[in-house]
PDB file of N, CA, C and O in Angstrom:
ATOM      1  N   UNK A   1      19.972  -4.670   3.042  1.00  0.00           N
ATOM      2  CA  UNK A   1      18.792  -5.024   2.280  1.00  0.00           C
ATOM      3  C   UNK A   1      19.077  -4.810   0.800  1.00  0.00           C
ATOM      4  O   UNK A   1      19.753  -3.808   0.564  1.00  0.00           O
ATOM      5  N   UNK A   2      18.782  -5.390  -0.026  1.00  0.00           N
ATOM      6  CA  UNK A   2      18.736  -5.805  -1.525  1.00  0.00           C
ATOM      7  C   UNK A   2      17.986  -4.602  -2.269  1.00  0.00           C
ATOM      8  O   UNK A   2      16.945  -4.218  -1.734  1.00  0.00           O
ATOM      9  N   UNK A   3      18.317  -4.091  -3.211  1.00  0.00           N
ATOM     10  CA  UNK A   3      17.751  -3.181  -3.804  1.00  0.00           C
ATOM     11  C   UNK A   3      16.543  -3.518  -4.287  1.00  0.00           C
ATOM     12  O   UNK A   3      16.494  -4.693  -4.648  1.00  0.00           O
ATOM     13  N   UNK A   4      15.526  -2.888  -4.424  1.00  0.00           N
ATOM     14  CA  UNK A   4      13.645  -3.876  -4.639  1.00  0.00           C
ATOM     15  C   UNK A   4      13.935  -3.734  -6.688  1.00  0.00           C
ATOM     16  O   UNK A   4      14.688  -3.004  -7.331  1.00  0.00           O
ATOM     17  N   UNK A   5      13.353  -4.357  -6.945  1.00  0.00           N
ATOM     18  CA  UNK A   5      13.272  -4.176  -8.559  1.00  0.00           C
ATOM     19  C   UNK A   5      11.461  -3.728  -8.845  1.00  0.00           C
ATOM     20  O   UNK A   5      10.888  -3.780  -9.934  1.00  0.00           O
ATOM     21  N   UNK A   6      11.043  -3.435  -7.930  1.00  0.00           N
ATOM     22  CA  UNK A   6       9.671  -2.881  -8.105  1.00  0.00           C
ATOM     23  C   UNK A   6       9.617  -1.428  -7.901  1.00  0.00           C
ATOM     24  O   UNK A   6       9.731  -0.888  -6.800  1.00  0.00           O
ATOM     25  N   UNK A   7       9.408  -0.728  -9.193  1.00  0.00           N
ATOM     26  CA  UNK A   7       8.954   0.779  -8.994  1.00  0.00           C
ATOM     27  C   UNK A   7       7.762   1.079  -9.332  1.00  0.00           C
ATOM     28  O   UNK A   7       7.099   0.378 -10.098  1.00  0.00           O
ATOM     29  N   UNK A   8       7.343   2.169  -8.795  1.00  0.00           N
ATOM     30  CA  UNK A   8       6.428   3.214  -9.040  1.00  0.00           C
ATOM     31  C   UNK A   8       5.444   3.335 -10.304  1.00  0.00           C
ATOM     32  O   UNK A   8       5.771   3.853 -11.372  1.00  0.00           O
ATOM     33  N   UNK A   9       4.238   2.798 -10.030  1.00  0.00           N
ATOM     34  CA  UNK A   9       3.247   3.136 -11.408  1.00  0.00           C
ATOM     35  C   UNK A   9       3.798   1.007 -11.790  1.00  0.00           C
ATOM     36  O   UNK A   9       3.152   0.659 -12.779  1.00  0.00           O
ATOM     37  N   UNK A  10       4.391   0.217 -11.443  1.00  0.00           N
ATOM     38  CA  UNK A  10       4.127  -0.927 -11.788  1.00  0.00           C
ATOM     39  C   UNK A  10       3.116  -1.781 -11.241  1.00  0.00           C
ATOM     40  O   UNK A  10       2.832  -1.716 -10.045  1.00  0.00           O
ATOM     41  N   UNK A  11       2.507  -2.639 -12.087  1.00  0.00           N
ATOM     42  CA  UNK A  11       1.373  -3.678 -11.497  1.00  0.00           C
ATOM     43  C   UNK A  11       1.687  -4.757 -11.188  1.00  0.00           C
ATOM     44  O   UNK A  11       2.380  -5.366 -12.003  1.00  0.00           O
ATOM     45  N   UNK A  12       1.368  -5.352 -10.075  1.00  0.00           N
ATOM     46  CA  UNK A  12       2.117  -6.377  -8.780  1.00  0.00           C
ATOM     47  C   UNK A  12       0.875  -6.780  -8.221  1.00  0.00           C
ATOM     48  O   UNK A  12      -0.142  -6.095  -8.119  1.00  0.00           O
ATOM     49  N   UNK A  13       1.150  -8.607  -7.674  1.00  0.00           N
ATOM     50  CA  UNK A  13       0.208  -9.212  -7.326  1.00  0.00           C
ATOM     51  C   UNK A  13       0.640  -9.241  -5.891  1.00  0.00           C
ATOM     52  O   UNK A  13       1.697  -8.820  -5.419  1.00  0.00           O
ATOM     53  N   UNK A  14      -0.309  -9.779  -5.319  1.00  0.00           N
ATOM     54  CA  UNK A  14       0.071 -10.348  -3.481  1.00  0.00           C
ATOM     55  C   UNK A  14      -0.012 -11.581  -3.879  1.00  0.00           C
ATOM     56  O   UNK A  14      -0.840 -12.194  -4.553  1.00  0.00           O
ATOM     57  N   UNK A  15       1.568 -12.029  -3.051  1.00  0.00           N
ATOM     58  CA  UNK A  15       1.607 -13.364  -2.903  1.00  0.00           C
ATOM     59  C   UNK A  15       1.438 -14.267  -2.066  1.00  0.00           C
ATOM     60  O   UNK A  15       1.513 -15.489  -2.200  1.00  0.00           O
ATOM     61  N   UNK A  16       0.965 -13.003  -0.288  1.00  0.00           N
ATOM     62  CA  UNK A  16       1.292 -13.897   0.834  1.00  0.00           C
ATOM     63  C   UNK A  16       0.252 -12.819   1.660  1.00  0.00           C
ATOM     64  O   UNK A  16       0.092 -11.676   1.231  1.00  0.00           O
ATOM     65  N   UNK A  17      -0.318 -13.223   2.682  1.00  0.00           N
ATOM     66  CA  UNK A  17      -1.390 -12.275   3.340  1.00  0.00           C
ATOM     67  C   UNK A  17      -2.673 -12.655   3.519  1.00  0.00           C
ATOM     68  O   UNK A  17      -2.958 -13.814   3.219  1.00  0.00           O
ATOM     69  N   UNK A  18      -3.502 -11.944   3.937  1.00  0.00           N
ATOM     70  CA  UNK A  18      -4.950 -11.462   3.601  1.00  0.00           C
ATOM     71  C   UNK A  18      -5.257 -11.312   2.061  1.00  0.00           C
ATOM     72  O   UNK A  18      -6.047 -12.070   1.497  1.00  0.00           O
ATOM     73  N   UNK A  19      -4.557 -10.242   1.378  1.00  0.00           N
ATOM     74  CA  UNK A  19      -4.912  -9.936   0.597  1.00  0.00           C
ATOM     75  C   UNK A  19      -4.385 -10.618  -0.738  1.00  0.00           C
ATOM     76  O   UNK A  19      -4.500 -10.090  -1.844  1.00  0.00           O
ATOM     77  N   UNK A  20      -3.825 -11.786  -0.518  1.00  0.00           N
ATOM     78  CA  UNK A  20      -2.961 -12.768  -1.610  1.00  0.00           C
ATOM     79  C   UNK A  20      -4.142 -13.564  -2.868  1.00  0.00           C
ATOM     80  O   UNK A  20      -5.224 -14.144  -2.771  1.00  0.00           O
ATOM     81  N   UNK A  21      -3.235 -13.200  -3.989  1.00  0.00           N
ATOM     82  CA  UNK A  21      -4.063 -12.829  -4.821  1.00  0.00           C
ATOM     83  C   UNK A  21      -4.688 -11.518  -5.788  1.00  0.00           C
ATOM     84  O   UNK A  21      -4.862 -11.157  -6.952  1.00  0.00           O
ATOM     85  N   UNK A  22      -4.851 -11.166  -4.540  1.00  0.00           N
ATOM     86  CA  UNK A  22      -5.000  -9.334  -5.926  1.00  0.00           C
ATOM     87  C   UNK A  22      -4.042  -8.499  -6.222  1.00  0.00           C
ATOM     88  O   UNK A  22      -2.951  -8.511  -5.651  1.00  0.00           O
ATOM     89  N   UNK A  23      -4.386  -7.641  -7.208  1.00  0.00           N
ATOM     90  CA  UNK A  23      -3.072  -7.290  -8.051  1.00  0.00           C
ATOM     91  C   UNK A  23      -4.127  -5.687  -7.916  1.00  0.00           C
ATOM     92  O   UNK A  23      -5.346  -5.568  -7.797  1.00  0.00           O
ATOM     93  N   UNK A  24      -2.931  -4.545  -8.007  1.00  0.00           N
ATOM     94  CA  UNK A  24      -2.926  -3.155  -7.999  1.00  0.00           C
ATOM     95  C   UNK A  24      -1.479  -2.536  -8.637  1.00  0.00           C
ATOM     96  O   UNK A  24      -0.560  -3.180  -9.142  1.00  0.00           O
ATOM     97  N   UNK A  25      -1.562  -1.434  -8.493  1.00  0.00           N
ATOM     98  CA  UNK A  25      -0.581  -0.811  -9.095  1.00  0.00           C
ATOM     99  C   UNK A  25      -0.237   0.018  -8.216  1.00  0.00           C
ATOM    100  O   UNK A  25      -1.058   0.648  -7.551  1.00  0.00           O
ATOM    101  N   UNK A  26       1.302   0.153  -8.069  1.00  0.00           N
ATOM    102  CA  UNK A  26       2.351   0.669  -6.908  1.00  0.00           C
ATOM    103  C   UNK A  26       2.124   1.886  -6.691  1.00  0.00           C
ATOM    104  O   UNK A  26       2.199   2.455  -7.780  1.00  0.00           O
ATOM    105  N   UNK A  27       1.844   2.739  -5.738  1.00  0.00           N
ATOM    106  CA  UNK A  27       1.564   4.142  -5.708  1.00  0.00           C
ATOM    107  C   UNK A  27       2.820   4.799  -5.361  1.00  0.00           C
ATOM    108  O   UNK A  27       3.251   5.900  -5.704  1.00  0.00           O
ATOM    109  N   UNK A  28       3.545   3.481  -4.265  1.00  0.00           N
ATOM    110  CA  UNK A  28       5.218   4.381  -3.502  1.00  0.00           C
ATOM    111  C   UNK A  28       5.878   3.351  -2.923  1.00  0.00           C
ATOM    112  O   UNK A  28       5.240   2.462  -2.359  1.00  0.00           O
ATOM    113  N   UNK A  29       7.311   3.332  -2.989  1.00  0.00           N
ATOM    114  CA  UNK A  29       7.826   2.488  -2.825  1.00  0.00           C
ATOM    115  C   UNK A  29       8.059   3.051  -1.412  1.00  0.00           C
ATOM    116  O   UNK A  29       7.572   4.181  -1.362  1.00  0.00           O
ATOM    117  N   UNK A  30       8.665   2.662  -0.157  1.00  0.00           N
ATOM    118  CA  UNK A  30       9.522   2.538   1.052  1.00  0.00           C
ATOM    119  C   UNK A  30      10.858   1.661   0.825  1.00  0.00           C
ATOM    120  O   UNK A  30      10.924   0.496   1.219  1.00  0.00           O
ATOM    121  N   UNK A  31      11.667   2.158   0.318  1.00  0.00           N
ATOM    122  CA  UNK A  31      12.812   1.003   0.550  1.00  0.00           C
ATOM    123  C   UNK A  31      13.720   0.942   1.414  1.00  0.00           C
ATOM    124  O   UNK A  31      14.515   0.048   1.706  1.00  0.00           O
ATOM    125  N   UNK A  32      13.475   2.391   1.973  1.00  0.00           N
ATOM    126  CA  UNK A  32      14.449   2.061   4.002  1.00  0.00           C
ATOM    127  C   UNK A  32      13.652   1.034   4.769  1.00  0.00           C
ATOM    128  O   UNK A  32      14.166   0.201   5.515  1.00  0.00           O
ATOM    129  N   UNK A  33      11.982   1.187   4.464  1.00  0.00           N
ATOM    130  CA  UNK A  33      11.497   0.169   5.402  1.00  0.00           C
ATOM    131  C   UNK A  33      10.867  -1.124   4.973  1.00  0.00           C
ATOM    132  O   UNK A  33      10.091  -1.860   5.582  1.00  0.00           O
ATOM    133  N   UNK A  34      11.508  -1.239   3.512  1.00  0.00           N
ATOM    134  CA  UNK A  34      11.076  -2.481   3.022  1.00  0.00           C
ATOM    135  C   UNK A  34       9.962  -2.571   3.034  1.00  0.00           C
ATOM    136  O   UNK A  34       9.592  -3.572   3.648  1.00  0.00           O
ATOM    137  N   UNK A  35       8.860  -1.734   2.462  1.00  0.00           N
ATOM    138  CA  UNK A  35       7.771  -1.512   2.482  1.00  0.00           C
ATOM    139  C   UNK A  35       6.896  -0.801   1.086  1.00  0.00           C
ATOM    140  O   UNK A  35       7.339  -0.019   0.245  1.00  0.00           O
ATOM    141  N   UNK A  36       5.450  -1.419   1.210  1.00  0.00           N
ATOM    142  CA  UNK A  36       5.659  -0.783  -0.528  1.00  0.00           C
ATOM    143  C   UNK A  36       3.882  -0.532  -0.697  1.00  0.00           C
ATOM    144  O   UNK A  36       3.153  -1.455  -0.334  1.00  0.00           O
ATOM    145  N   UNK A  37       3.391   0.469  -1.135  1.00  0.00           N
ATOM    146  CA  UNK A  37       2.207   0.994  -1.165  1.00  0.00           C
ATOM    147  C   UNK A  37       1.806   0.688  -2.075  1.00  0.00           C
ATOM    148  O   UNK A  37       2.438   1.066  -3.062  1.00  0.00           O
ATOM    149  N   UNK A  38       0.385  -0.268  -2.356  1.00  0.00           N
ATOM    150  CA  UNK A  38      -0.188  -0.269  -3.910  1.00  0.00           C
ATOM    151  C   UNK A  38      -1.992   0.098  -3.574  1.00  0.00           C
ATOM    152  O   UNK A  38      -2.609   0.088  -2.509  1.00  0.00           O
ATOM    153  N   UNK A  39      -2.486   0.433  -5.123  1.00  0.00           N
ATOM    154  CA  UNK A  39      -3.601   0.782  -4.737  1.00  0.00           C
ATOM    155  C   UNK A  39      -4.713   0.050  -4.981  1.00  0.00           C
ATOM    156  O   UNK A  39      -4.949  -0.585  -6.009  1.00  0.00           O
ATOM    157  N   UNK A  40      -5.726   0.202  -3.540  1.00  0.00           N
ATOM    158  CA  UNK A  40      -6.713  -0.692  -2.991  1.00  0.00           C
ATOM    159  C   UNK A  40      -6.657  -1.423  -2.578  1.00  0.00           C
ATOM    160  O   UNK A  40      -7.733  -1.914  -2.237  1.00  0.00           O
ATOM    161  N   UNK A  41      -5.241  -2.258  -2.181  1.00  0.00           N
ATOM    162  CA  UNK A  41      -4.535  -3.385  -1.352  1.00  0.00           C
ATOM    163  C   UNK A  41      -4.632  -2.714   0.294  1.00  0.00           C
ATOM    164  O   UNK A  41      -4.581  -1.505   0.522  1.00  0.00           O
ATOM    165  N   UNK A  42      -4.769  -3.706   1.272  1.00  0.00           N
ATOM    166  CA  UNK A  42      -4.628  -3.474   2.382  1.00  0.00           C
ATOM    167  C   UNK A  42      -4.977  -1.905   3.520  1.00  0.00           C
ATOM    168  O   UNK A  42      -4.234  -1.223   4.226  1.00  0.00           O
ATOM    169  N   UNK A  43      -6.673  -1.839   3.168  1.00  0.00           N
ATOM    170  CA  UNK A  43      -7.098  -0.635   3.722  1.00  0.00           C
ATOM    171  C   UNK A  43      -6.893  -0.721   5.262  1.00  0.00           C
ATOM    172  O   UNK A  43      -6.532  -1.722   5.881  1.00  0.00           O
ATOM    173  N   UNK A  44      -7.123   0.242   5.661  1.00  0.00           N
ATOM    174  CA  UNK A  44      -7.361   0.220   7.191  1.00  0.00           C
ATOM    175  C   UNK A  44      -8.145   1.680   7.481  1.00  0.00           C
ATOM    176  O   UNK A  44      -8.367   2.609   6.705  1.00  0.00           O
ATOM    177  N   UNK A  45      -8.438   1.532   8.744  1.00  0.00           N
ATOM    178  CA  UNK A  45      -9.833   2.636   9.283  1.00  0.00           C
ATOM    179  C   UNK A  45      -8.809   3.828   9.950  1.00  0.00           C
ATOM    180  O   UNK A  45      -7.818   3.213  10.345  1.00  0.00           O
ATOM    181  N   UNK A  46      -8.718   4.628  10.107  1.00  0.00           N
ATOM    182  CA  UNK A  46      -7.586   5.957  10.360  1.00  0.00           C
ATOM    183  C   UNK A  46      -8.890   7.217  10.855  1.00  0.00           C
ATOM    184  O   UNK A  46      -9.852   7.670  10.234  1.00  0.00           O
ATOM    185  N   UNK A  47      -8.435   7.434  12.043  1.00  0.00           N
ATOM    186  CA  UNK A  47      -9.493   7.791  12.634  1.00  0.00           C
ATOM    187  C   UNK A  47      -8.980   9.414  12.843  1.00  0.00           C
ATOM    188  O   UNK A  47      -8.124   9.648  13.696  1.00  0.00           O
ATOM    189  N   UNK A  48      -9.536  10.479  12.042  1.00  0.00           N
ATOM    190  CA  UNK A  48      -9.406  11.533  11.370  1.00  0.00           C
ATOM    191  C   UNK A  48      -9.463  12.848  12.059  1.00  0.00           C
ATOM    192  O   UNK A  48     -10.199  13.523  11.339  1.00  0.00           O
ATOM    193  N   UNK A  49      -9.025  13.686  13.218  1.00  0.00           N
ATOM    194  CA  UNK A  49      -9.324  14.663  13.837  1.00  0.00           C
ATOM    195  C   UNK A  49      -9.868  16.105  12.954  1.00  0.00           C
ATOM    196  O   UNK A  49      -9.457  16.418  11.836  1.00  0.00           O
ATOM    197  N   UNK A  50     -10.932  16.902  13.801  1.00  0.00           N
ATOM    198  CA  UNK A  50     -11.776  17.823  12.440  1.00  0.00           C
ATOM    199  C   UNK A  50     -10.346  19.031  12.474  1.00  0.00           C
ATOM    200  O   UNK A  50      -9.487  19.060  13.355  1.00  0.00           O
ATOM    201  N   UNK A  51     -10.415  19.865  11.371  1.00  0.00           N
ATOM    202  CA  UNK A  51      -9.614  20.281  11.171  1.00  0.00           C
ATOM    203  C   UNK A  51     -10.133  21.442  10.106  1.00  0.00           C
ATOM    204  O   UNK A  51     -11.265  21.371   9.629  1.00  0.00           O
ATOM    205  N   UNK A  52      -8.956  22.826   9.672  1.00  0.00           N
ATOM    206  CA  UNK A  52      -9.888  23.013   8.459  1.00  0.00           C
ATOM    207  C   UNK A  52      -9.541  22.557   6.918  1.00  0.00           C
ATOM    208  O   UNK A  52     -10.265  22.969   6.012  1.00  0.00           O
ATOM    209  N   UNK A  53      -8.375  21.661   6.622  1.00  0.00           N
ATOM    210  CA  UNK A  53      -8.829  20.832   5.516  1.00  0.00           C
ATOM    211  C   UNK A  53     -10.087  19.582   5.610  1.00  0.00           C
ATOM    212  O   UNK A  53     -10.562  19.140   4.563  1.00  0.00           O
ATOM    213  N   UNK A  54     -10.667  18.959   7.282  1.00  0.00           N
ATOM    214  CA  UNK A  54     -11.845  18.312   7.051  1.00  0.00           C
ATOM    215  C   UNK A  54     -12.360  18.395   8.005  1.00  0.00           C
ATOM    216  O   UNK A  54     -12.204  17.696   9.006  1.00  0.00           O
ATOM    217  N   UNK A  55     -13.313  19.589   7.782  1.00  0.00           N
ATOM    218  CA  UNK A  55     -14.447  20.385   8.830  1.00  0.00           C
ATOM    219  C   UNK A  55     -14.971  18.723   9.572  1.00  0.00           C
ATOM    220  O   UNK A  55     -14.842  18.619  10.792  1.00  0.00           O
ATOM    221  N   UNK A  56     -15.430  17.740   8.929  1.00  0.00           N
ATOM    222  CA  UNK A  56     -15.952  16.682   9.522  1.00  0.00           C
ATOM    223  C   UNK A  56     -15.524  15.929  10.144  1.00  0.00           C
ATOM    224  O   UNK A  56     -16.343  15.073  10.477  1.00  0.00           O
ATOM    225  N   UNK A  57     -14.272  15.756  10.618  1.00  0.00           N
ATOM    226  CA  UNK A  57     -13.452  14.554  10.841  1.00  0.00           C
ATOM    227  C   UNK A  57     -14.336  13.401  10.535  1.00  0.00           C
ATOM    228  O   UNK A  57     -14.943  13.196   9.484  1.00  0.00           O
ATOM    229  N   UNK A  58     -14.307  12.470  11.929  1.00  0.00           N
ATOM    230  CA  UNK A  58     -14.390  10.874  11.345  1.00  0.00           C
ATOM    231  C   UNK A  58     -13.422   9.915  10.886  1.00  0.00           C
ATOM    232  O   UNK A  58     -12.273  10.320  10.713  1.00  0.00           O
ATOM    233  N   UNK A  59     -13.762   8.437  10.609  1.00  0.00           N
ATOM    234  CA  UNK A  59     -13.008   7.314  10.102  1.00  0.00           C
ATOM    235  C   UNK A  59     -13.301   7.522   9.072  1.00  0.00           C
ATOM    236  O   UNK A  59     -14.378   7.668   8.495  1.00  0.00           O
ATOM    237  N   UNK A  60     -11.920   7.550   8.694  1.00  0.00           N
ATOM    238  CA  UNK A  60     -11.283   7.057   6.548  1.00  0.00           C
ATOM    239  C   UNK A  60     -10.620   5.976   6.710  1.00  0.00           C
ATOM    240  O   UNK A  60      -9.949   5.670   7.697  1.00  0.00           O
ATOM    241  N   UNK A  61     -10.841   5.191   5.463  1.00  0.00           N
ATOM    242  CA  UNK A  61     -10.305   4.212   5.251  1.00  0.00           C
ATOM    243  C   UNK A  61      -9.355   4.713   4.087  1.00  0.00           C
ATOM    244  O   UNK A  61      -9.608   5.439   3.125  1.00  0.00           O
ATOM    245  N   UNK A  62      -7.904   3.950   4.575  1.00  0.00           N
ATOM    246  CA  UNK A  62      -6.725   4.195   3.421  1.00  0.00           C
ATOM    247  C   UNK A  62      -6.548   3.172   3.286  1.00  0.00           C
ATOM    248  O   UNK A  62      -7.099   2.245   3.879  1.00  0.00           O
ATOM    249  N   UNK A  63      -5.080   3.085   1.815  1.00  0.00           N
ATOM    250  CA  UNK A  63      -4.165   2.212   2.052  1.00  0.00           C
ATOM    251  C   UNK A  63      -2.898   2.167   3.129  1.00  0.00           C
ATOM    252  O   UNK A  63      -2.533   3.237   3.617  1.00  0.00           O
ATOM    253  N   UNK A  64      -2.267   1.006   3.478  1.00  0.00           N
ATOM    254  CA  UNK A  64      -1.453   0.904   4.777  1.00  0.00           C
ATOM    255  C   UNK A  64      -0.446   0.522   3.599  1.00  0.00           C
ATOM    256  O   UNK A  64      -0.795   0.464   2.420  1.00  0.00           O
ATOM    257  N   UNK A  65       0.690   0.297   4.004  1.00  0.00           N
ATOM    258  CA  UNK A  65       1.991  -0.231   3.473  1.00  0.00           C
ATOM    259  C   UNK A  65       1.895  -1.844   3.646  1.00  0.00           C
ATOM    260  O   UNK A  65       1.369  -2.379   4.622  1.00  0.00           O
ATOM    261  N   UNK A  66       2.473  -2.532   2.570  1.00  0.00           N
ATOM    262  CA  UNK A  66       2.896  -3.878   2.640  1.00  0.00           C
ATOM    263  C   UNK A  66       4.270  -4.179   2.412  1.00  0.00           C
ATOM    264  O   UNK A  66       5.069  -3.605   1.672  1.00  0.00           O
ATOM    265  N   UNK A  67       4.481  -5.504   3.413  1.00  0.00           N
ATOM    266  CA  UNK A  67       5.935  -6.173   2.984  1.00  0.00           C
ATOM    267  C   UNK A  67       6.288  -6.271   1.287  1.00  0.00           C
ATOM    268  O   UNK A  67       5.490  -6.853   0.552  1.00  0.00           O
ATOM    269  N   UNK A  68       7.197  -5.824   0.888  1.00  0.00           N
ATOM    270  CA  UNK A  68       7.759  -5.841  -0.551  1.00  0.00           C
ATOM    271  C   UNK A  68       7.697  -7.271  -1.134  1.00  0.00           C
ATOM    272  O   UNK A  68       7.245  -7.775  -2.163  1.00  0.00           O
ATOM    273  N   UNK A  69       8.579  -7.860   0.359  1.00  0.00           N
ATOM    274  CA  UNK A  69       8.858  -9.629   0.013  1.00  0.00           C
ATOM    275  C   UNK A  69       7.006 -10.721  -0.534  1.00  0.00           C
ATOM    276  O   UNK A  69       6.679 -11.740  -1.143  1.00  0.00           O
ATOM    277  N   UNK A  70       6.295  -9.421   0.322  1.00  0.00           N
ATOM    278  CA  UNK A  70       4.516 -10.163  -0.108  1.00  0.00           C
ATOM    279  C   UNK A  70       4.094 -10.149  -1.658  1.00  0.00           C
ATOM    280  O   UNK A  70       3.088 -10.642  -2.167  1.00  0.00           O
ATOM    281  N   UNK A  71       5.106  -9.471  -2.240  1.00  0.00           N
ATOM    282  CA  UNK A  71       4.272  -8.964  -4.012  1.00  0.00           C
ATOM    283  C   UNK A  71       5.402  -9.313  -4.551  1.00  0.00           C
ATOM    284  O   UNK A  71       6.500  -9.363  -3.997  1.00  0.00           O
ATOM    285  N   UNK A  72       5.025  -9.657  -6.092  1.00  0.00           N
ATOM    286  CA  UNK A  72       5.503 -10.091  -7.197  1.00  0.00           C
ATOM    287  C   UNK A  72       5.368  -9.253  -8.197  1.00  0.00           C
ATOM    288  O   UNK A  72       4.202  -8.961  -8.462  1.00  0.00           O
ATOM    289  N   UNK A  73       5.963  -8.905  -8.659  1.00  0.00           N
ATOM    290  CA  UNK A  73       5.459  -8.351 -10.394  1.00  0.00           C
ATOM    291  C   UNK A  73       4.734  -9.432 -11.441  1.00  0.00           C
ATOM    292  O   UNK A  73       4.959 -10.607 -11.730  1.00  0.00           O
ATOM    293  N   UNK A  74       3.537  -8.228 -11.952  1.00  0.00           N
ATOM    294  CA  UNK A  74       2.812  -9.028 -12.650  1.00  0.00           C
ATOM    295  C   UNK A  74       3.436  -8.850 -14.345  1.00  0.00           C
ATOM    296  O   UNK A  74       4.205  -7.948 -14.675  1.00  0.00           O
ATOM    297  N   UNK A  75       2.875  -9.988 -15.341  1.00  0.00           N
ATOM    298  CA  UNK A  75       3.508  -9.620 -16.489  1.00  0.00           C
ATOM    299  C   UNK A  75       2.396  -8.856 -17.418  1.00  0.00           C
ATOM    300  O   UNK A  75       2.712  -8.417 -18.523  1.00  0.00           O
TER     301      UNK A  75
END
């Protein structure tokens, strides 16, 4: 696999997806799994066991990882 030219703290659009079209800024790259975290792109529901960092459990919604090859750098 090709080294990504997208790092950390850069702003990047979706080019391919659901979410194609919006632009966030990179929180973490994955580059063993070709995978790349930005923020408010691609939530999902993560269903939370109680615990004592969250006496409440319940569903949170996060961000999930996206294909690298899906985003572009924005200028």
């Amino acid at each position: 696999m090709s080294k990504a030219k997208i790092k950390k703290g850069d702003t990047v659009t979706v080019i391919a997806g659901d979410e194609k079209g919006k632009s966030g800024k990179v929180l973490q790259v994955l580059p063993e799994n070709g995978r790349i975290l930005i923020e408010g792109i691609n939530f999902v529901k993560k269903h939370m066991q109680k615990s004592e960092d969250n006496p409440q459990g319940g569903v949170v919604e996060r961000e999930a990882p996206i294909a690298i090859s899906n985003v572009k750098v924005s200028a």
